[in-house]
C-alpha positions as CSV (number, residue, x, y, z in Angstrom):
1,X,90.2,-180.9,-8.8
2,X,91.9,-184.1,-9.6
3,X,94.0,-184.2,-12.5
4,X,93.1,-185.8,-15.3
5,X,95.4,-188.7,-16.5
6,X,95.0,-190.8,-19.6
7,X,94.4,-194.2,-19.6
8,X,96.4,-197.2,-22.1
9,X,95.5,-197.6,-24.9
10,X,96.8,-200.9,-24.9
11,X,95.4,-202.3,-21.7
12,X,93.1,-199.3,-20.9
13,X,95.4,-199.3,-17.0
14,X,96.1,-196.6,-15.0
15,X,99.4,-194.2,-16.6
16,X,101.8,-192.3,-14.6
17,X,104.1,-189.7,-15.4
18,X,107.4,-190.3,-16.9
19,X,109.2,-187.2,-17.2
20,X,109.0,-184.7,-20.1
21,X,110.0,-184.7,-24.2
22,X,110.2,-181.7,-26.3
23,X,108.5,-180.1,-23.4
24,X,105.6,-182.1,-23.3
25,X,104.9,-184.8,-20.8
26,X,105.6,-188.4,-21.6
27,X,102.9,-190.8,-19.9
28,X,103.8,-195.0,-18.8
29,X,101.6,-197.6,-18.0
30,X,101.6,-198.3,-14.2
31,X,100.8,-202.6,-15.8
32,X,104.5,-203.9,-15.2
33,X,103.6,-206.9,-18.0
34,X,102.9,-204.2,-20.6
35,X,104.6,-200.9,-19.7
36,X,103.8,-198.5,-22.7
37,X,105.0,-195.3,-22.8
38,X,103.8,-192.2,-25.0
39,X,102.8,-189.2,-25.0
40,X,99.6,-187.6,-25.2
41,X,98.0,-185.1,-28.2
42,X,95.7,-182.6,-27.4
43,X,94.1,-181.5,-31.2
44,X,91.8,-179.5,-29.0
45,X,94.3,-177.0,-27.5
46,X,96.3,-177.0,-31.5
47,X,92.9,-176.1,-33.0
48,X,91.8,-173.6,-30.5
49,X,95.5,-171.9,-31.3
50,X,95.1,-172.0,-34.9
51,X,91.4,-170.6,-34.7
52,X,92.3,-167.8,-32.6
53,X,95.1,-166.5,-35.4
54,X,92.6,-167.1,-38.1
55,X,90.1,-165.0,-36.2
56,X,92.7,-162.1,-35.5
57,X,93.5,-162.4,-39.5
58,X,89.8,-162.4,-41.1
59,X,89.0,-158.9,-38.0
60,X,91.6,-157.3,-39.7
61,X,94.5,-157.7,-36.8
62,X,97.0,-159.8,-38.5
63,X,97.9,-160.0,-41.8
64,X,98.9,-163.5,-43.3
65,X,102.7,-162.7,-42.8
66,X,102.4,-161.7,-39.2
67,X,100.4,-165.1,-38.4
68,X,103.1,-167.0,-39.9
69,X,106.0,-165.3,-37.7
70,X,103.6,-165.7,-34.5
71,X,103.6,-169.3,-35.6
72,X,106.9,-169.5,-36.8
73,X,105.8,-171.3,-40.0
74,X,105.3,-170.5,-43.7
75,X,102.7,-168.5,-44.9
76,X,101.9,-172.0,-46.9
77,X,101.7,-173.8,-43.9
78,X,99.5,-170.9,-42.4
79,X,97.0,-171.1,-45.7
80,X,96.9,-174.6,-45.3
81,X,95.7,-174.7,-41.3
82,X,93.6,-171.7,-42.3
83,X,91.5,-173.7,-44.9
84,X,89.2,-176.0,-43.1
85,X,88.4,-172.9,-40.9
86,X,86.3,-170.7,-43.8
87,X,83.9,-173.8,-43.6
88,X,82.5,-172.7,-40.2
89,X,79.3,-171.8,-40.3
90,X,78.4,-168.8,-38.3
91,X,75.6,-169.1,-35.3
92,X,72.9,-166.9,-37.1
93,X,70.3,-167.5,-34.5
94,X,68.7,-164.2,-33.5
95,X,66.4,-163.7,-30.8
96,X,62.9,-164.1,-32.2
97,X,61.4,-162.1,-28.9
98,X,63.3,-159.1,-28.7
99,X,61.9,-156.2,-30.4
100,X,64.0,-153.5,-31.6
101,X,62.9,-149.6,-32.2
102,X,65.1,-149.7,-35.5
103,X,66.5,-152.3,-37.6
104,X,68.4,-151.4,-41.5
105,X,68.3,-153.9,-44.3
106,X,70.1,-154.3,-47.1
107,X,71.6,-156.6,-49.5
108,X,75.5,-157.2,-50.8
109,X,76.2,-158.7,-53.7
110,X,79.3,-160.8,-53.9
111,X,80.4,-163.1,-56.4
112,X,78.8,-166.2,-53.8
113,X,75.6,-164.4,-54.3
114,X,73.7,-162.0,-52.7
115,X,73.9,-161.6,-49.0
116,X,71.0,-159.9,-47.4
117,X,71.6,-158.5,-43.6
118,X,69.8,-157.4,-40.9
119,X,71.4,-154.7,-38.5
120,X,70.8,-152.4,-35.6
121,X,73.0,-149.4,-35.5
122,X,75.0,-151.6,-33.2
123,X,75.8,-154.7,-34.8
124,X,74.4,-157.4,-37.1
125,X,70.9,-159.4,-36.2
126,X,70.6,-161.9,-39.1
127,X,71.6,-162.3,-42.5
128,X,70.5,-164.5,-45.2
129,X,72.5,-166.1,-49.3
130,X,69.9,-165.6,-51.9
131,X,70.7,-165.5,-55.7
132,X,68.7,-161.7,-55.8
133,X,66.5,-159.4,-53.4
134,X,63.4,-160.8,-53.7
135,X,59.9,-160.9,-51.8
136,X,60.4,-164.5,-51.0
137,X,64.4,-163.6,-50.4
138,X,63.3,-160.6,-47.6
139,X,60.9,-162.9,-46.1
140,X,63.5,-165.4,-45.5
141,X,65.5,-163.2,-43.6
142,X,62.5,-161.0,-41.9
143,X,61.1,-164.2,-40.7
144,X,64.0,-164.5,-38.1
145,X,62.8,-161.2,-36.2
146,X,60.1,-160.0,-33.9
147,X,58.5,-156.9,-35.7
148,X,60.5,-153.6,-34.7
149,X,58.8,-150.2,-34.7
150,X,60.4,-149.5,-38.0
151,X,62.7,-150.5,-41.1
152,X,65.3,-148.5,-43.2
153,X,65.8,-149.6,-46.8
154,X,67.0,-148.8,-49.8
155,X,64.1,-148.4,-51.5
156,X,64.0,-152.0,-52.6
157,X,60.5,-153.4,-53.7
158,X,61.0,-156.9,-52.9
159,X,61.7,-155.3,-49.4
160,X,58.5,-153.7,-49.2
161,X,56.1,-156.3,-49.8
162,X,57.7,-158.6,-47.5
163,X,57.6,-155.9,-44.5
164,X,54.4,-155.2,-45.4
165,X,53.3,-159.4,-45.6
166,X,55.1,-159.9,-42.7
167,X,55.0,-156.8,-40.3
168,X,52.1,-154.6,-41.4
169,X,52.1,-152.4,-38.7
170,X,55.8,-151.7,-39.3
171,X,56.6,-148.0,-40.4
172,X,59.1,-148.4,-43.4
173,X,61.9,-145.4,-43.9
174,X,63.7,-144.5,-47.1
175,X,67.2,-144.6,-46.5
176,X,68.5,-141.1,-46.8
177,X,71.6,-142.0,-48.9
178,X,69.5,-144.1,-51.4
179,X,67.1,-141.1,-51.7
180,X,70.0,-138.9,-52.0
181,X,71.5,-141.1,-55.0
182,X,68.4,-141.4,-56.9
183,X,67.6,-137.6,-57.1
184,X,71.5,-137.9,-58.5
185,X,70.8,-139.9,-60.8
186,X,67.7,-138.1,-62.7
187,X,69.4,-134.5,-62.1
188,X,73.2,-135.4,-62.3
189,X,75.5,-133.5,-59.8
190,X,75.4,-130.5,-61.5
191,X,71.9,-129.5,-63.0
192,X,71.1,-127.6,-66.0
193,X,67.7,-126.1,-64.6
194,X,66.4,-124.2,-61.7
195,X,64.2,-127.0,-60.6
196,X,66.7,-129.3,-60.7
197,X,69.4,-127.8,-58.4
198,X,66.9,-126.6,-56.0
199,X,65.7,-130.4,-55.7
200,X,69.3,-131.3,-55.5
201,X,69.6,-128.7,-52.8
202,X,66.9,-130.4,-50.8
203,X,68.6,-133.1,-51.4
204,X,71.4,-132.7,-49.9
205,X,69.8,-131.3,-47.3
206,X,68.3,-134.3,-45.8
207,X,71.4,-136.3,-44.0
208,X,71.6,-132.5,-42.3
209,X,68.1,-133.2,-40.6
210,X,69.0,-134.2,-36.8
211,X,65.6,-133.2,-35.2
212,X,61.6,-133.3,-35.2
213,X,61.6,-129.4,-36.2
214,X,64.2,-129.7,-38.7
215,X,62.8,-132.7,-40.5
216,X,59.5,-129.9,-40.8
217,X,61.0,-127.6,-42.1
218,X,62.3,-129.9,-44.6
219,X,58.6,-131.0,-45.6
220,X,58.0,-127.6,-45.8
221,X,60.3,-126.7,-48.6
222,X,59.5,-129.5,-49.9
223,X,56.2,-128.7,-50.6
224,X,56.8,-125.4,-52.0
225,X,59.2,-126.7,-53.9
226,X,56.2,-128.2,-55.5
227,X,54.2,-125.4,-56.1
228,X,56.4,-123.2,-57.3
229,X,57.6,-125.8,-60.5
230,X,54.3,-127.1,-60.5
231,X,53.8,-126.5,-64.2
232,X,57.4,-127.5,-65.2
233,X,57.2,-130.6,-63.4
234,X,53.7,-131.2,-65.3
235,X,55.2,-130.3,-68.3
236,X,55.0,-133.7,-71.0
237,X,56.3,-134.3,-74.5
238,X,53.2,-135.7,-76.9
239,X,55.0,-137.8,-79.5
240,X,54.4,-137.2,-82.5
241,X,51.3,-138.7,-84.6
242,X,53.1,-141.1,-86.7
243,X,54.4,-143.0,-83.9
244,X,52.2,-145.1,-82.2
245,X,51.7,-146.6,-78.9
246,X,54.2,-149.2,-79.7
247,X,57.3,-146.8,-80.7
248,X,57.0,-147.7,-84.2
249,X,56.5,-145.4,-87.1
């Protein structure tokens, strides 16, 4: 391969080498009426360096101080050639003919917004910024994909109306965790009542389910869990006659 040599930028001749500076070669013009002499910069090489500190910084393999003594400058100087480098837009390009058995959705809210992502158990599909997790949000971000087999979620009914807009043949789970919060949230961690720590106890139960039989006999107490509190969990409070339908007296 022949080397590459740069040309003048004076006269645009040929440039030969003429010797070395501050370990760097020095370049002269080969013209003998103009005879410049400089050497060359190579931003390409100094930003692929500074990139590949910033990328070992935001992964979590250097902190700050450690890219400064790698670089032997401040941790100023290190802020400063980080800064232009948060503006790079990750490739968020997924492959719209692949289908997947299983993807999770969910959204994060930060204080740039809401970020909704689309995962496999192994890594990260798409995302999309929305201001809240909407139908027209989800669609945004479902749009990207070829329809999987099925979708976990949090339960989320902007979610739901999207999948079922866009991918009606999709099976839709309930995220186990979510379920397991909101049964927390109506019963508290400890419950007062016999129906309510047996629900709890199911539960808790349900990250515990690894197979097909398991996740039957969950169904099963389940269901008569239902029958055996079927009149407690019917049980209503009338209000009273002076209030009305409106909560006023």
């Amino acid at each position: 391969m022949p080397e590459i040599r740069p040309r003048c930028p004076l006269c645009t001749g040929e440039m030969k080498k003429n010797g070395k500076r501050n370990a760097r070669t020095r370049w002269r013009c080969k013209n003998t009426t103009c005879g410049i002499s400089e050497q060359t910069h190579r931003p390409d090489i100094t930003a692929k360096r500074h990139f590949t500190y910033f990328h070992n910084h935001v992964t979590g393999i250097y902190p700050i101080t450690e890219c400064a003594r790698l670089m032997k400058v401040s941790t100023r100087t290190v802020y400063r050639y980080f800064e232009p480098l948060w503006l790079i837009e990750i490739p968020n390009n997924p492959d719209k003919h692949r289908i997947h058995d299983q993807i999770f959705i969910d959204g994060t809210y930060t204080a740039a917004g809401c970020l909704l992502i689309a995962s496999t158990p192994d890594h990260v599909l798409c995302w999309h910024w929305c201001k809240q997790e909407t139908t027209h949000s989800y669609t945004q971000l479902l749009s990207k994909l070829a329809a999987p087999l099925c979708v976990v979620l949090d339960g989320g009914q902007g979610a739901q109306a999207a999948i079922k807009k866009l991918w009606p043949s999709t099976l839709i789970q309930r995220c186990l965790i979510h379920a397991q919060r909101v049964v927390r949230r109506y019963v508290t961690s400890r419950p007062r009542t016999e129906a309510g720590r047996e629900i709890y106890n199911l539960a808790l139960e349900l990250t515990s389910r690894e197979t097909v039989q398991q996740a039957r006999k969950w169904a099963v107490d389940l269901h008569k869990y239902g029958l055996k509190h079927h009149d407690f969990l019917n049980e209503k409070t009338p209000l009273p006659p002076e209030i009305n339908r409106t909560g006023k007296r």
